[in-house]
C-alpha positions as CSV (number, residue, x, y, z in Angstrom):
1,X,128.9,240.3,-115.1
2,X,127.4,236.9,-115.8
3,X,123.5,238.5,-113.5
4,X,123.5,241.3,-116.1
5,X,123.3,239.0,-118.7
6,X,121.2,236.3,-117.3
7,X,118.3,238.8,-115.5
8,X,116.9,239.5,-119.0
9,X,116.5,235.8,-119.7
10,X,114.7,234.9,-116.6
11,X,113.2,238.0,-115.5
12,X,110.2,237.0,-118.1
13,X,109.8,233.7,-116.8
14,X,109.8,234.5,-113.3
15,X,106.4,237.4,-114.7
16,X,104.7,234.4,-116.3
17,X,105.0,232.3,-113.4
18,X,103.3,234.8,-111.3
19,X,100.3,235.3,-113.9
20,X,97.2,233.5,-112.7
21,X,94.9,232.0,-115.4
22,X,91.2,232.0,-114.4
23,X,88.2,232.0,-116.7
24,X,84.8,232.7,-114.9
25,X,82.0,229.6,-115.9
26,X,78.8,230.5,-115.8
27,X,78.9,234.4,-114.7
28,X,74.9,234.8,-115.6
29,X,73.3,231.9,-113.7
30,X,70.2,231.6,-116.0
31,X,71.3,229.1,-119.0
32,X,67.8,228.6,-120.4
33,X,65.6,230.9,-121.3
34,X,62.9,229.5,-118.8
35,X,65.0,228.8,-116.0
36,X,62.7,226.3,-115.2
37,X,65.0,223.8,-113.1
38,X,65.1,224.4,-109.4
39,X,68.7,225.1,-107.7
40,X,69.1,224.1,-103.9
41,X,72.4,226.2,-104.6
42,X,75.3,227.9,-106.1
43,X,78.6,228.3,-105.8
44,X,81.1,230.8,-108.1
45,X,84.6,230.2,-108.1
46,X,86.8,233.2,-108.6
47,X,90.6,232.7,-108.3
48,X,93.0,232.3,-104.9
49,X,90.6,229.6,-103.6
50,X,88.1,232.5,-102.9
51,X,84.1,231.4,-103.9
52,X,81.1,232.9,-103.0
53,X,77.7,230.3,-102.7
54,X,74.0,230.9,-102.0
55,X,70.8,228.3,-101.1
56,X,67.4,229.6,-102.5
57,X,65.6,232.8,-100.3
58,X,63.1,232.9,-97.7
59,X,60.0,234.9,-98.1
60,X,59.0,236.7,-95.2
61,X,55.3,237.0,-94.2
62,X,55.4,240.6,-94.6
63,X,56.1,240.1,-98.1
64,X,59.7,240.7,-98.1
65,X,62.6,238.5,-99.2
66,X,65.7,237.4,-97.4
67,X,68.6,236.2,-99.2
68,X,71.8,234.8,-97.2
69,X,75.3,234.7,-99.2
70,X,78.5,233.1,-98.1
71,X,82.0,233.9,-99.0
72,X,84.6,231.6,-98.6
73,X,88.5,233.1,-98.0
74,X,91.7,230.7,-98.1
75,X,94.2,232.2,-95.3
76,X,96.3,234.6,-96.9
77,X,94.2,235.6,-99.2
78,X,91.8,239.2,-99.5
79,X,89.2,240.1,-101.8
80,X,88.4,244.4,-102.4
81,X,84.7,244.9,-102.9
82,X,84.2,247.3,-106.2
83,X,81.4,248.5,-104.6
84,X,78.7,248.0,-101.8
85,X,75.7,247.3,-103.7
86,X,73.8,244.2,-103.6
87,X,71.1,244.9,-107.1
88,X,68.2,242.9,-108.1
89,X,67.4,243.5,-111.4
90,X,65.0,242.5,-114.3
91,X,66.4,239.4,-115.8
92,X,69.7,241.3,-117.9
93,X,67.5,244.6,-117.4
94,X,67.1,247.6,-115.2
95,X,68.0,247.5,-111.0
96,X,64.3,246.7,-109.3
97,X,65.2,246.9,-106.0
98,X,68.9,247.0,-103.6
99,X,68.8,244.7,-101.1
100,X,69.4,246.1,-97.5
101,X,72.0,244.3,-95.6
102,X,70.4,242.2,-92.3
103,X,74.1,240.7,-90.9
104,X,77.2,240.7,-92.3
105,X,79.8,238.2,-90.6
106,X,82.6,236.2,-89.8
107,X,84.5,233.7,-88.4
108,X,87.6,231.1,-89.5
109,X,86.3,227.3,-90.3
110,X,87.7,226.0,-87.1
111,X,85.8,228.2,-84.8
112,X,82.5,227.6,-83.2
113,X,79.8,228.7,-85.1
114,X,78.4,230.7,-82.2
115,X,81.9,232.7,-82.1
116,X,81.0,235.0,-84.8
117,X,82.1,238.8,-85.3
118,X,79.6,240.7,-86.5
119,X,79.7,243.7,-88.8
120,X,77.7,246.9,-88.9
121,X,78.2,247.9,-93.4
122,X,79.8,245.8,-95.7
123,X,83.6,246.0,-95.5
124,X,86.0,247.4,-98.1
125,X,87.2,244.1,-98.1
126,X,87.5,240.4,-96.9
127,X,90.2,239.5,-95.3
128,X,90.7,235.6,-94.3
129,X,92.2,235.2,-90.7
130,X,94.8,233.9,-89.6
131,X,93.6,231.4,-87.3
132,X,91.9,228.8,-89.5
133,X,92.9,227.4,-93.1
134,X,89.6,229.4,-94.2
135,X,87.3,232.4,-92.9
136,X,83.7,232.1,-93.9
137,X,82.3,235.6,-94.7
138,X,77.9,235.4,-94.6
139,X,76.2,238.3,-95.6
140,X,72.1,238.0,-94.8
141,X,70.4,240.8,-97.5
142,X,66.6,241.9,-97.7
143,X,64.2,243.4,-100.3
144,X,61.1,244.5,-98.8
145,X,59.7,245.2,-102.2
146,X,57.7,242.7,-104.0
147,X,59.6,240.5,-106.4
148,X,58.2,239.7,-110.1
149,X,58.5,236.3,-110.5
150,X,61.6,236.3,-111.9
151,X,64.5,238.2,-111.4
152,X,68.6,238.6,-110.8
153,X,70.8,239.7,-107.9
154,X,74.4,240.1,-108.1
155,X,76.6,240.9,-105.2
156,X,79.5,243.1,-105.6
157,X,82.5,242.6,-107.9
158,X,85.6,242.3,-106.6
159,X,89.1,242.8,-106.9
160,X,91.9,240.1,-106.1
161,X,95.6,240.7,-106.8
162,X,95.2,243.8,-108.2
163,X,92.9,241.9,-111.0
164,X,89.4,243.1,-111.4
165,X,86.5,239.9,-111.4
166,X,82.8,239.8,-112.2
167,X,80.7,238.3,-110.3
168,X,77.9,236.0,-110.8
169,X,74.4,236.9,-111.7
170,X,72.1,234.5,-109.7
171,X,68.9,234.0,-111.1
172,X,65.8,233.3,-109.5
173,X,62.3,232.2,-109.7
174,X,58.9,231.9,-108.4
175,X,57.7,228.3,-108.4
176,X,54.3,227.3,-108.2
177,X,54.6,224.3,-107.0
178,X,56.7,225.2,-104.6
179,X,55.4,228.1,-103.2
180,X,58.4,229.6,-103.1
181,X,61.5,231.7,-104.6
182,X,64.3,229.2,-105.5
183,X,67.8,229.4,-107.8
184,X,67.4,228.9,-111.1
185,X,68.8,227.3,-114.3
């Protein structure tokens, strides 16, 4: 008798606890409308410990640019792509190009880096393994259009926990001085 009337009591304290409380900071990249400053990277947290991170892209000499992003997964933890598509766009405007994927990867923190398992699409989904506290995901993309000198690409949303998450619009930039593509701010 005395569970039938304590269940209704703790039942909703028990829910709460499970909630998770995450905010995404920063979800477009660009904070100024020049985006002047150079990034040597970014990193996105999304909740679980899961982030994903990228350095500036490398131009190829046939024109083309390669970008490289890396997903980090805590063990335990899996993160369901929404969908495949890797889109560079106009600054908050129309899709310009979808990059191509090059390599798509992994292997747990504690493995050599030469140990890698390679993958032939992107998955439905990264799973950590079970061998290492983490297991570092790198995805190498590439647009053999020419890029304006400034534009976005966002990688796939995902969905942890049964919760749906953007995902960060990384900005990017030709600078002059530089000669290069490069993050953005």
């Amino acid at each position: 008798m005395r569970l039938r009337y304590t269940v209704p009591f703790v039942l909703p304290l028990l829910l709460s606890a499970c909630g998770e409380s995450y905010t995404p900071v920063d979800v477009y990249m660009a904070t100024s409308p020049d985006c002047a400053s150079w990034q040597e990277g970014a990193r996105f947290e999304l909740p679980r410990g899961i982030s994903v991170s990228t350095t500036p892209p490398v131009m190829l000499p046939d024109g083309g640019t390669e970008f490289t992003f890396v997903y980090i997964v805590p063990r335990g933890e899996r993160a369901l792509f929404l969908n495949r598509d890797y889109q560079v766009t106009a600054p908050k405007g129309p899709v310009l190009a979808k990059a191509q994927l090059v390599t798509f990867y992994q292997r747990t923190t504690n493995s050599p880096a030469e140990i890698v398992e390679a993958i032939p699409k992107v998955p439905d989904m990264l799973i950590a393994g079970a061998t290492g506290p983490e297991t570092i995901w790198r995805v190498r993309l590439r647009v053999t259009e020419k890029l304006p000198e400034r534009f976005d690409l966002t990688p796939p949303a995902f969905e942890i926990a049964l919760n749906k998450y953007p995902m960060r619009t990384f900005t990017y930039r030709y600078f002059t001085d530089r000669k290069a593509f490069g993050l953005c701010k």
